[in-house]
C-alpha positions as CSV (number, residue, x, y, z in Angstrom):
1,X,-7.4,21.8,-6.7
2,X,-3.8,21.8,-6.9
3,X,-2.1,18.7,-9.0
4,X,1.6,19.8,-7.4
5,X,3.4,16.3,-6.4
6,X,5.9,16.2,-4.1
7,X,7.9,13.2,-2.4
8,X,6.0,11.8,1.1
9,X,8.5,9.9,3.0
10,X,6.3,7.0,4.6
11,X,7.4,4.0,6.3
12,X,6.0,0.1,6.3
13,X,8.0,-2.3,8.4
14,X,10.9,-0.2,9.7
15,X,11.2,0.7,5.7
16,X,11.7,3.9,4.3
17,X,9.8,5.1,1.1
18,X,9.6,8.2,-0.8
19,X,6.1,8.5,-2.7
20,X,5.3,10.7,-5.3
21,X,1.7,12.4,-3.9
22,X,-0.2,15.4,-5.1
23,X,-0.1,17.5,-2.3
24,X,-3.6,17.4,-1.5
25,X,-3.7,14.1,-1.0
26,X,-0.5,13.6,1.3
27,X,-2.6,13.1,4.8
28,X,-4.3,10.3,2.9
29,X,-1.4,8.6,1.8
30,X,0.2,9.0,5.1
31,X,-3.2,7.4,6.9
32,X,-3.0,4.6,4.0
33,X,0.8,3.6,4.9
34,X,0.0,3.3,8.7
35,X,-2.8,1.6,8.0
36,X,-0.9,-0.8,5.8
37,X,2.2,-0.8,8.2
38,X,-0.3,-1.6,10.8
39,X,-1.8,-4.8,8.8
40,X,1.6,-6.1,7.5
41,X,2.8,-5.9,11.1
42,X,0.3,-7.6,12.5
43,X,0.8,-10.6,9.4
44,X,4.4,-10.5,10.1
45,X,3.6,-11.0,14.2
46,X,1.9,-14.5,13.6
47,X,4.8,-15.7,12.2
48,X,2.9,-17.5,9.6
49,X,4.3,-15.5,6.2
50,X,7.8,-15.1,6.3
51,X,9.6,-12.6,3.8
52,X,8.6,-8.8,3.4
53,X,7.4,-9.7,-0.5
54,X,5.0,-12.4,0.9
55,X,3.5,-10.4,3.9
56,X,3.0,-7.9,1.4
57,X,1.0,-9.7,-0.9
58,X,-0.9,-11.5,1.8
59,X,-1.8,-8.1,3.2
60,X,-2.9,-6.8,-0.1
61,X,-5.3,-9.8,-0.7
62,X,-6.5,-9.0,3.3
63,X,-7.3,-5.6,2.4
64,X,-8.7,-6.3,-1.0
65,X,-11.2,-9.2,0.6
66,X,-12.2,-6.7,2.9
67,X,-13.2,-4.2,-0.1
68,X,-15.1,-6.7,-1.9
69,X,-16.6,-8.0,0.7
70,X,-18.4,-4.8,2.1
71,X,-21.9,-4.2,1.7
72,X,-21.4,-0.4,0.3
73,X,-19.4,-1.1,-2.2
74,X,-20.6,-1.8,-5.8
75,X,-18.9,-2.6,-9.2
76,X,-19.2,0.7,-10.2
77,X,-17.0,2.1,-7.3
78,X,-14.5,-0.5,-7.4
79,X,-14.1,0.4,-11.5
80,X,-13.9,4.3,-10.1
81,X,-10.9,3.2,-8.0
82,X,-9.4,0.4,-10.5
83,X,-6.4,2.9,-11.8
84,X,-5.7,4.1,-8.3
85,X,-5.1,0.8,-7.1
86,X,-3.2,-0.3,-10.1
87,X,-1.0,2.5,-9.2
88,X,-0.7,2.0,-5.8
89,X,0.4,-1.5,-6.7
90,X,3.0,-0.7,-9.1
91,X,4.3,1.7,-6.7
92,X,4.7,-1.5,-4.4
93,X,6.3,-3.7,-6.8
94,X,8.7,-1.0,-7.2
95,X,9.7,-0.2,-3.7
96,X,9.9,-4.4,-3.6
97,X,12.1,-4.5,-6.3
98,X,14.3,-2.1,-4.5
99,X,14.0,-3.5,-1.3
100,X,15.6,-7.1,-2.8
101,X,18.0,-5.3,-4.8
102,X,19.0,-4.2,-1.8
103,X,19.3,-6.7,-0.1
104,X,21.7,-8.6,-2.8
């Protein structure tokens, strides 16, 4: 298994990000961002949450409801995945950091 990264261009509400991925895992990233594009799109369409930071974090406690609220999932898999999703959510943070930075 190859540990090359390279940058994945995705994009979440008409947003452009570059992602540092290992290339083996670069269709899966790509299916994650849609899927998360898809969810914060359809947040943003109520018009109930207003501001990209607060759709964000109102999609990520959707999705993570939804994780702990499956049947298949135990505590075991959800410590397996723990660093992944820590990463995942710093990567957010980041591209929200530069997202109001540039928005300033």
């Amino acid at each position: 298994m190859s540990k090359d990264t390279n940058a994945v261009k995705v994009h979440i509400l008409d947003k452009e990000y570059l992602v540092a991925c290992p290339d083996e895992e670069k269709d899966s990233l790509v299916s994650s961002a849609k899927f998360l594009n898809d969810k914060m799109a359809d947040i943003r369409a109520s018009g109930k949450v207003v501001g990209i930071d607060r759709i964000a974090v109102m999609a990520a406690l959707n999705l993570a409801h939804d994780v702990l609220e499956a049947d298949s999932i135990d505590t075991t898999t959800l410590d397996t995945y723990g660093p992944r999703i820590q990463g995942l959510n710093n990567k957010i943070e980041a591209a929200l950091s530069k997202y109001k930075l540039e928005l300033n």
